[in-house]
C-alpha positions in Angstrom: 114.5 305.2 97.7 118.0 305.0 98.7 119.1 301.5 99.9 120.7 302.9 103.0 118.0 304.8 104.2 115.5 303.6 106.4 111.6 302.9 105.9 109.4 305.5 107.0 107.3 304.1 110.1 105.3 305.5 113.5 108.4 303.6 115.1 111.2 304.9 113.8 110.5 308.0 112.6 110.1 311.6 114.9 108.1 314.4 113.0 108.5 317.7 113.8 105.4 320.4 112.4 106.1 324.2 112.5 102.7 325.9 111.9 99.5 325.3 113.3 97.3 328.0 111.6 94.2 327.2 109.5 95.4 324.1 107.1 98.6 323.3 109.4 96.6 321.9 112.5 94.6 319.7 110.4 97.5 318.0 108.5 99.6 317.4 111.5 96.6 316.3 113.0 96.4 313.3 110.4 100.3 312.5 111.4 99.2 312.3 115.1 96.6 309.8 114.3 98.9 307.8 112.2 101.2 307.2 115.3 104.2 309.5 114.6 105.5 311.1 118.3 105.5 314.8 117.1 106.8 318.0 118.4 105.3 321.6 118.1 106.2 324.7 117.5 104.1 327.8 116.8 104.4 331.6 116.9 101.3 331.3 119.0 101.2 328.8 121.5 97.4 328.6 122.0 96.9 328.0 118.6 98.4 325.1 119.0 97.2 323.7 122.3 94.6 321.4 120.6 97.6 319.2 119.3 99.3 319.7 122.8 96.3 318.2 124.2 96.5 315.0 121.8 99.9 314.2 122.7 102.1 316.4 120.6 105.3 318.0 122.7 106.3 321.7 122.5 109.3 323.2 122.6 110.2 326.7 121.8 111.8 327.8 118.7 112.4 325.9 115.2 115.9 324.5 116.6 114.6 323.0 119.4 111.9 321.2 117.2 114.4 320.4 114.2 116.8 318.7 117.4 113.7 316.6 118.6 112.8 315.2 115.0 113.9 313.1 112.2 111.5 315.2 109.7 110.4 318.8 110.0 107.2 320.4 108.0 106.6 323.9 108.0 103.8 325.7 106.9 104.0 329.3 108.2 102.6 332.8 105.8 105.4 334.7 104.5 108.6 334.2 102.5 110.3 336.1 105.4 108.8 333.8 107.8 109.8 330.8 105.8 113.0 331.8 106.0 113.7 333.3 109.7 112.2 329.5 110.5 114.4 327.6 108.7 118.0 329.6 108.5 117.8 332.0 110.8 119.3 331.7 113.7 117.0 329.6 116.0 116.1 328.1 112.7 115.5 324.4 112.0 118.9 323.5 110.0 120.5 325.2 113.2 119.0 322.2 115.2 118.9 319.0 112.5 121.5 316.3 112.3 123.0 315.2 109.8 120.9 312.8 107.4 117.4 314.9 108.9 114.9 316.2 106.2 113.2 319.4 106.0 109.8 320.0 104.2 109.1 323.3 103.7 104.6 323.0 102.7 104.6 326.8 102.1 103.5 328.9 99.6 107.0 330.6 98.9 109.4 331.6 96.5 111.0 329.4 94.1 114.4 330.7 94.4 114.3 330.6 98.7 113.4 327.3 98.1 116.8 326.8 96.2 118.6 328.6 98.5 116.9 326.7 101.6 118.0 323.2 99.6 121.7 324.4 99.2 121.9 325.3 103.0 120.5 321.9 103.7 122.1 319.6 101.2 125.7 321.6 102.9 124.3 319.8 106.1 124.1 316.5 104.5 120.3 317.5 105.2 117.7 316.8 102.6 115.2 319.7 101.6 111.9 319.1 99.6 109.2 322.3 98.7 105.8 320.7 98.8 103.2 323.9 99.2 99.5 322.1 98.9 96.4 323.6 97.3 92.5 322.9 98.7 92.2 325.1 101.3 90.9 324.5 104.7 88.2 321.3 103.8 91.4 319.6 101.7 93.6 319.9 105.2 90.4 318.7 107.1 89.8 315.9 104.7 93.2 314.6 103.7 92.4 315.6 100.4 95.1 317.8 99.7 96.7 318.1 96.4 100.6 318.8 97.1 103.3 319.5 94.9 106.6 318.7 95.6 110.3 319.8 94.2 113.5 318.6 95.5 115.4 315.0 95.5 113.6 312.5 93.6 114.8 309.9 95.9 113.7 311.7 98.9 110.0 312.3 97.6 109.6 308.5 97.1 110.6 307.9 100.7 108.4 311.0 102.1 105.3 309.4 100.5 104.0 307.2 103.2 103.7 310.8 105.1 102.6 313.0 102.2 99.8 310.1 101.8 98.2 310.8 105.2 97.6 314.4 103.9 96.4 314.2 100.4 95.0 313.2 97.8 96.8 313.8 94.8 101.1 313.7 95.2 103.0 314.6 92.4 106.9 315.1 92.3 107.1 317.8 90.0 111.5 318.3 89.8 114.2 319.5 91.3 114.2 322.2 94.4 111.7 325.2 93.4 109.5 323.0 91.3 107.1 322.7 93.7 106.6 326.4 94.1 106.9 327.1 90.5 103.6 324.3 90.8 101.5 326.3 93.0 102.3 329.4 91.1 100.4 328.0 88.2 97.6 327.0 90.6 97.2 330.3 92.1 97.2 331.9 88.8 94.1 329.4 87.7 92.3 330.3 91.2 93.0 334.0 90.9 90.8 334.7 87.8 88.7 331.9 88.2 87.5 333.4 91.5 87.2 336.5 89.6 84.4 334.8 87.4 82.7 332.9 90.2 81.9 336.4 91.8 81.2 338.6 89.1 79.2 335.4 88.1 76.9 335.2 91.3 76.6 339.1 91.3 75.1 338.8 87.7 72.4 336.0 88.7 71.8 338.4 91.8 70.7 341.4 89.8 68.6 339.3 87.1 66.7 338.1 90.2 67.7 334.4 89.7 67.1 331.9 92.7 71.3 331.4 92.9 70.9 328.0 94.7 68.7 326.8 91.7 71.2 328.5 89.1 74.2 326.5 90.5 72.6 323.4 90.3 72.7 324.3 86.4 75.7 325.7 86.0 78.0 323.2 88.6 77.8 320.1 86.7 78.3 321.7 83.1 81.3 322.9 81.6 81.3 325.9 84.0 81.9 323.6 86.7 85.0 324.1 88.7 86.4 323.8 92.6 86.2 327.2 93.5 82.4 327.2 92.1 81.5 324.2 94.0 83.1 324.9 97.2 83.0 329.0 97.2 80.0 329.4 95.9 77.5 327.5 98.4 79.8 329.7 101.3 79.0 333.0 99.7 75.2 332.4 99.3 75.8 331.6 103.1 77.2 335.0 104.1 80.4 333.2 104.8 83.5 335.2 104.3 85.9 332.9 106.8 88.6 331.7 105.3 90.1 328.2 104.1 92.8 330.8 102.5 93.8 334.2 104.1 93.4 336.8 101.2 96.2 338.6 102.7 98.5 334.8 101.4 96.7 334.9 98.5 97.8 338.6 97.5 101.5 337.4 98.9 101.0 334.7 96.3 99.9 336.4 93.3 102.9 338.9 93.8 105.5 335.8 93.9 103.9 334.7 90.6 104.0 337.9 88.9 107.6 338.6 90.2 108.6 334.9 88.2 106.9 336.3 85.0 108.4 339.0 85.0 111.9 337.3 85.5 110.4 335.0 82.5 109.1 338.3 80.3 106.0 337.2 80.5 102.9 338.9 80.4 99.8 337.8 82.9 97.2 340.5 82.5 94.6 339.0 84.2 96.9 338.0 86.8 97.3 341.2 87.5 94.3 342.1 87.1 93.1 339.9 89.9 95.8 341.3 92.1 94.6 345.0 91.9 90.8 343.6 92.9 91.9 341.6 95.9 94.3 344.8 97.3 91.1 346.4 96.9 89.7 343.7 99.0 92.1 343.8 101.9 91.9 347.4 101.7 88.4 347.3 102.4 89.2 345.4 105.1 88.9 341.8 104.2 92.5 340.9 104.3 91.8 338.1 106.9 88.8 337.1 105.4 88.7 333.9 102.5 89.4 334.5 99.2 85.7 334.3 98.5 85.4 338.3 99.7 86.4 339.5 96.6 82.7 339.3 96.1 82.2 341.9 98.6 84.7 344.3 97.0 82.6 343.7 93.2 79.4 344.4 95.0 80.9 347.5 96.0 82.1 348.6 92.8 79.0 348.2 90.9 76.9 349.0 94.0 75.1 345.9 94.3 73.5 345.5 98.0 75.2 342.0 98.4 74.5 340.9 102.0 77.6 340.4 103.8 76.0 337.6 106.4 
């Protein structure tokens, strides 16, 4: 931590949270309860009227919250959105003093998160990328895993916050590491999901009890997070999502835009990526990640109950 900057407390420290969609308005949530005075901002406003009604203020745009707060977090969907909320015009460094930190918790590009560190550090601002993975029960749980690029020094004094969100924090390098993190998470969930599914739909045609078969296959070298948590949802008939597929497909397309900038080749990457626009096509794009089960069945025409 640098000497001259102070310790991170409820009393002396004003959080501002931009984003309060499935994951964002449970991790603000956690800040709230810790004591920090917070203030709101949200495309839609009723979206974030739980958090109103706990105390938080609203304002409305990214500047105003940026001018209100010592620390901003966004988590918003797109890289366009990212960006319009931070350097646009209304955008938070428009609104942050000098010495103010930005924490961008999106899913984004690695180079716009460069770009968003230049444009701060110019400010004497301080940027850090820190997109999380665990979906909507990590946010609910504080159990978040996040990964974080940007100053070193700046991470170290950010963890007292990052703390009251996950579970596991790991600085990870300079501005875009992060991202370039979470690329290589969504490339592990993208065709692990792909085996969880076809997985099920195989157990469902041999006639296999599938809560008896995961029992088996959980707690063996099969095991994984997407088995144990996506799994139990789709015996359910539960399609909601902890992760929008329509992020998910924004994700995949980041990752395979850095391979190719690295020549390298991710065919089941890619693979993954034509099944879940096949997903969204069918009109699941709002739906969790787990409905690419849904989009299987129909290929192999497999009378998979959707609820």
């Amino acid at each position: 931590m640098n000497p001259t900057q102070t310790e991170i407390t409820p009393e002396n420290t004003r959080i501002g949270w931009i984003g309060t969609g499935v994951m964002g308005a449970s991790m603000c949530r956690h800040l709230m309860h810790a004591g920090y005075q917070t203030t709101l901002f949200n495309r839609t406003k009723a979206k974030a009227q739980p958090l109103i009604d706990l105390g938080a203020g609203w304002v409305d745009n990214p500047a105003q919250v940026a001018a209100a707060s010592d620390i901003v977090f966004t988590i918003v969907g797109f890289p366009n959105d990212v960006k319009q909320t931070l350097l646009g015009d209304d955008g938070v460094l428009s609104g942050l003093a000098a010495g103010g930190t930005i924490v961008d918790m999106t899913t984004s590009q690695p180079a716009l998160a460069q770009e968003i560190a230049a444009a701060a550090a110019a400010k004497n601002c301080s940027a850090l990328d820190a997109p999380v993975s665990g979906g909507d029960v990590g946010a609910r749980g504080a159990a978040l895993s996040i990964m974080v690029g940007g100053p070193k020094d700046e991470f170290h004094r950010l963890l007292p916050l990052f703390s009251l969100m996950g579970r596991t924090i790991q600085y990870q390098g300079l501005a875009g590491s992060g991202q370039h993190t979470k690329m290589v998470n969504q490339i592990l969930i993208a065709t692990g999901m792909i085996g969880v599914c076809e997985a099920l739909l195989y157990g469902f045609k041999a006639g296999l009890n599938l809560e008896s078969v995961l029992k088996s296959v959980s707690a063996g070298a099969a095991g994984s997070w997407s088995l144990s948590n996506m799994a139990p949802r789709l015996l359910k008939g539960d399609y909601q999502p902890g992760f929008f597929i329509e992020h998910f497909i924004k994700d995949m397309g980041i990752a395979l835009e850095e391979a190719k900038r690295m020549n390298l080749s991710l065919p089941g990457l890619s693979l993954a990526e034509q099944l879940y626009l096949a997903t969204a096509a069918q009109g699941h794009s709002k739906s969790g990640t787990q409905a690419l089960l849904l989009a299987l069945a129909k290929l192999s025409n497999v009378d998979w109950k959707e609820n």
